[in-house]
Structures are given as C-alpha cells and as structure tokens.
N, C-alpha and C positions, 0 to 999 in steps of 0.2 A: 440429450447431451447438453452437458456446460461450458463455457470456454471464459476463460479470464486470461485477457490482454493487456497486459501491462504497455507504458511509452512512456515517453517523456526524458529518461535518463541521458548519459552523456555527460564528457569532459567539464569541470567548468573548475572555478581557480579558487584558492581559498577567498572565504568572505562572500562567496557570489550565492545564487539561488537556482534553484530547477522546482518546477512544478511536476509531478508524477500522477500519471491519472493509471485507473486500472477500471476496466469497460466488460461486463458481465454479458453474455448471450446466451439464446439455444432456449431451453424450456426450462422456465422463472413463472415460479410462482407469486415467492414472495425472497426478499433479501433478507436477510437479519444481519446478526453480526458483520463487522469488515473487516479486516485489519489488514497493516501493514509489519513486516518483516524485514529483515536485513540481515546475511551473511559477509560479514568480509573474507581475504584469504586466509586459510588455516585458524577459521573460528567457528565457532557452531551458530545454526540459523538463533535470529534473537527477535525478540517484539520490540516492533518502534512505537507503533501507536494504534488504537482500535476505535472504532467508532458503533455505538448500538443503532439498532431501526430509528429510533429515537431520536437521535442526536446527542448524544450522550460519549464525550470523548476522555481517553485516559491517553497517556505518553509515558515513555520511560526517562527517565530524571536525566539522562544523557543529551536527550532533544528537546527538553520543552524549553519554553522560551524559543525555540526556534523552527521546530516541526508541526505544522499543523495537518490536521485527518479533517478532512471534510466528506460530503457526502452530496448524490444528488438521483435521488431516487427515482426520479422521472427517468433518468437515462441509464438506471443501474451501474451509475461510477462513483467510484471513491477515490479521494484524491489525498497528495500527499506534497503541502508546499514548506519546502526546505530551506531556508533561509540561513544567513551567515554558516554557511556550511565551512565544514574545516578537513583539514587528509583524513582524521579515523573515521569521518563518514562515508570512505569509499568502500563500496560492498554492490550486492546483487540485491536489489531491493522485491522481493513479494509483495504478490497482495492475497487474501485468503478472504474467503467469502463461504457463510453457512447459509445454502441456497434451499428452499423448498421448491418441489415437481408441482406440479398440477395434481399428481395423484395423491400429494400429501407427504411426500418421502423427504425429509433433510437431509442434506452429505454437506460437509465440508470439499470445498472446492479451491485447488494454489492455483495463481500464475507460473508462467515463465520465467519469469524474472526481469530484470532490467536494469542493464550497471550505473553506477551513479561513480563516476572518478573524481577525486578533489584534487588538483595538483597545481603548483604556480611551472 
C-alpha cells in the first residue's frame, strides 16, 4: 500500500505565500514522476506543475513566475511554493505520484487534497 499526504494549505490573503509539501509512504520502490494539481469550485481538476525523478520541472503559464515544484527524494516529498498568490488560486490542491512496488509494478497514485483559500 501507498499513501500520499498532502499539508501545508490554509487561509492566507492575496500577495502572500504557503508552501505545500506532499509525503509518500507504505511500499516505494522507486518515485518517478510528481506532480501537482488544482481544482477550484465548479471547475475541473487541472495541472499546476510536475517535476521528473531528475529534476526536471514544467508549470502552467498561469503559475510560473510564481509556483515552484521542487522535490526531495530522500524523504519521498514533493513540494509546492506558492508565491504572490492571488483569489483564482483558491482550489483543492493534489499531489500525484507514479510509484514503483518492490515487485516491479507502477500505478499512479492522488492525495487527498488540501485547500489553499486566497482571500483579503
């Protein structure tokens, strides 16, 4: 079994920042892919940003300049720091992770979620 815990999220006002971490367990073989996602109300889930085993990162033209995907492979987290954030960044933020077993099997693996509210 796998489990991805997102945290981090919470109120904060326009212009400000939150950092988003998302923490893999359970039986890891190896990480690949990461990525981050985002649902606001009455919109469909969308990509924010992805990160490879590598370090290798892309964003959607919405966030860059101010969303960064980082990675830390020693502790199976991926992180997501948000900066000058603004109201239509308030959504349900994912993290999504293509996890290998030990037996060699990959699956795609969400979190929970975790809300990110922008609001003065």
């Amino acid at each position: 079994q796998v489990q991805l815990v997102e945290s981090g999220g919470g109120l904060v006002q326009p212009g400000g920042s939150l950092r988003l971490s998302c923490a893999a367990s359970g039986s890891i073989f190896s990480i690949n892919a990461m990525a981050w996602y985002r649902q606001a109300p009455g919109k469909q889930r969308g990509l924010v940003a992805t990160i490879t085993s590598g370090g290798s990162t892309n964003s959607a033209d919405s966030v860059k300049g101010r969303f960064t995907i980082s990675r830390d492979n020693a502790k199976n987290t991926v992180y997501l720091q948000m900066n000058s954030l603004k109201p239509e960044d308030t959504a349900v933020y994912y993290c999504k992770a293509v996890i290998s077993s030990p037996d060699g099997y990959g699956m795609e693996y969400w979190g929970k979620g975790t809300l990110v509210t922008v609001s003065s």
